[in-house]
N, C-alpha and C positions, 0 to 999 in steps of 0.2 A: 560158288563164285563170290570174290569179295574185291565189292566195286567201290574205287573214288571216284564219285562223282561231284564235277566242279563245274557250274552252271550258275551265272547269277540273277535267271528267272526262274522264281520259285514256284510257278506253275510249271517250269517243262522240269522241272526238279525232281515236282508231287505227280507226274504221271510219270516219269520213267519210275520211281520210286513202287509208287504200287504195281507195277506191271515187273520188274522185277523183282520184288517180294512174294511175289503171288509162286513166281517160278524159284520161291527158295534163295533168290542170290540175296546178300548182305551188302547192301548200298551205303555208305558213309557221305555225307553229304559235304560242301562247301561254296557258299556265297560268291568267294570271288579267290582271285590266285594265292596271297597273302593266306588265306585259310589255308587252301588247298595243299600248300608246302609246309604249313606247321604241324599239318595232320600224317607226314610222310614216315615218320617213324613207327607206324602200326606198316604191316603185312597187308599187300593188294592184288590182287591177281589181275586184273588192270583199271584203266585211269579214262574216264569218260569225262575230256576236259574241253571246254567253250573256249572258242576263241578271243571274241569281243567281250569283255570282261573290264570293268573301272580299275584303278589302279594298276594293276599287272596282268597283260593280255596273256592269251593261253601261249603263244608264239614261247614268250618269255619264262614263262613257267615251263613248257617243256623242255627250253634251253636248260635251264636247272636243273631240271630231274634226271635229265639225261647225264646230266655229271658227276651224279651220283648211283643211278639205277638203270635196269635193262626192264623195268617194268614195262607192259604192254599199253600203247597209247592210242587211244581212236577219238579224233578231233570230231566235236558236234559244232558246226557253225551254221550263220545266213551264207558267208563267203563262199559260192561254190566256183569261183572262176578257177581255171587252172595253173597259175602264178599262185595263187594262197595256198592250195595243193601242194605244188613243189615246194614251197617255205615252208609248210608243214611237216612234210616228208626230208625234206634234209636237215630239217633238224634232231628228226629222229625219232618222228612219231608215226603209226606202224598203219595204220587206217584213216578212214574219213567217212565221217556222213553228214548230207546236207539237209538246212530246216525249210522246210517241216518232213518229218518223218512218222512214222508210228515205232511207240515203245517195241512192239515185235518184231520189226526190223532193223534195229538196232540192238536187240537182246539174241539174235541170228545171228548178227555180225561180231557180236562180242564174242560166241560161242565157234564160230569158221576162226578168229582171228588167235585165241585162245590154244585151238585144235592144232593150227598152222605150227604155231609156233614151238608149241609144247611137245612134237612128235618124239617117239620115240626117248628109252629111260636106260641105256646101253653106255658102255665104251664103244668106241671106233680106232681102230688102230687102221692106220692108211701110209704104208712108206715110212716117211720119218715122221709123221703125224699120229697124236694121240687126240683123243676126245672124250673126256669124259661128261654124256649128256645131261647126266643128275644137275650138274654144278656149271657148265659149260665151259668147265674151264681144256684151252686149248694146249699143249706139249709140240716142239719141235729138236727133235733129238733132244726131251728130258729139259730144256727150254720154254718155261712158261710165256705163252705172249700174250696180251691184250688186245681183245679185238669188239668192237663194238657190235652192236645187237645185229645190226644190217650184216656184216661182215660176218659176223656166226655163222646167220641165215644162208648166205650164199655159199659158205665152204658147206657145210651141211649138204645142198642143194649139189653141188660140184662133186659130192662123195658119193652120195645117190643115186648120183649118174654118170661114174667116172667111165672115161674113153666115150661118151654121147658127145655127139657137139648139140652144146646149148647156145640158143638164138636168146638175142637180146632180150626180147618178147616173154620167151621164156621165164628167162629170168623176173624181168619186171611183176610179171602175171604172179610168180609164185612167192616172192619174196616183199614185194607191195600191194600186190593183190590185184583182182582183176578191174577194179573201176580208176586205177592210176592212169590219168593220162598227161603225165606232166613229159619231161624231153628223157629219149635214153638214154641221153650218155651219161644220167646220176648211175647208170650199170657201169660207165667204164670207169666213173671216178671210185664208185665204191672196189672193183674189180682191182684197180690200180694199189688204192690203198694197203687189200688184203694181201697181194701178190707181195709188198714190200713187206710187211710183217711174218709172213712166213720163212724170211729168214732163207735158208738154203732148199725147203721146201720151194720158194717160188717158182723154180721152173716147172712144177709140177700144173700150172696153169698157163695152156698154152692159147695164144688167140690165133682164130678163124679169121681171118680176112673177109669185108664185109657180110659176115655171118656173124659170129659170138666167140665163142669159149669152148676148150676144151679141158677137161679135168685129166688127167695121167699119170699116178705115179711113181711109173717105171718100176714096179714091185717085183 
């Protein structure tokens, strides 16, 4: 594992450091955001970034990264209230842990959030859907489309278990994880977005009346 970590207290810096060293992973350090984004041109398997930060908060740094990369993101903050969560999370950062914690429990979470994400190394051919999972990249009748990390997550998730109907919960739990408690309906906004991108595939996404989602498609 090859970690950026961006923390601008340099004691919780030097024990995540040695506690992941110990287990092997390669930790890349940064002081504050401004480091953190110039250091972005090396290769990270994910991004253990602080919120409250002097000049460029993590908020803002993940806004940026996200414009550029699907790398894996888990916010370390004091802010545990559930508003900084949700700003967090729709910006497009994939986990959360609040301070103080122990380097083990957050070198756990990197590891669940890592496994999450990274499943499976296959094509998926679904209907008029192609998937290639090496690269992520998604086809709709031989139509390349763009879809951001969350929205991967979820067609993925909807493939997995097509013809199931998936409750919101569901979703939430596996594609945010289980300590999200921010509102559901970031599931129907994210839902909505991917449904429009899929192009003629969308109908292949059908909604449960106050239930969730059903994946189908009509093969």
């Amino acid at each position: 594992m090859k970690v950026l970590l961006v923390e601008d207290e340099k004691l919780i810096r030097l024990f995540i450091v040695e506690y992941f060293s110990k287990q092997g992973a390669a930790v890349v350090e940064a002081s504050d955001g401004y480091e953190a984004l110039s250091l972005l041109d090396e290769t990270y398997d994910i991004v253990l970034l602080d919120i409250m930060m002097p000049g460029i908060d993590g908020y803002e740094v993940c806004k940026l990264i996200r414009q550029k990369s699907d790398i894996p993101i888990l916010f370390i903050s004091a802010l545990s209230e559930d508003e900084n969560k949700l700003k967090g999370y729709e910006l497009g950062a994939d986990d959360f842990i609040s301070k103080p914690f122990t380097p083990s429990l957050l070198y756990a979470k990197c590891n669940a959030l890592l496994k999450r994400l990274n499943k499976g190394n296959e094509s998926l051919d679904v209907g008029m859907i192609h998937i290639d999972e090496d690269t992520h990249e998604v086809f709709v009748n031989d139509v390349e489309i763009q879809l951001s990390h969350k929205e991967y997550l979820i067609l993925i998730y909807f493939i997995e278990n097509k013809r199931k109907i998936l409750s919101r919960d569901q979703l939430l739990d596996h594609v945010w994880g289980y300590d999200y408690y921010g509102d559901q309906r970031i599931v129907d906004t994210y839902v909505k977005k991917l449904r429009k991108k899929l192009l003629e595939a969308s109908s292949y996404i059908q909604t449960v009346v106050k239930i969730g989602y059903m994946f189908d498609p009509k093969e």
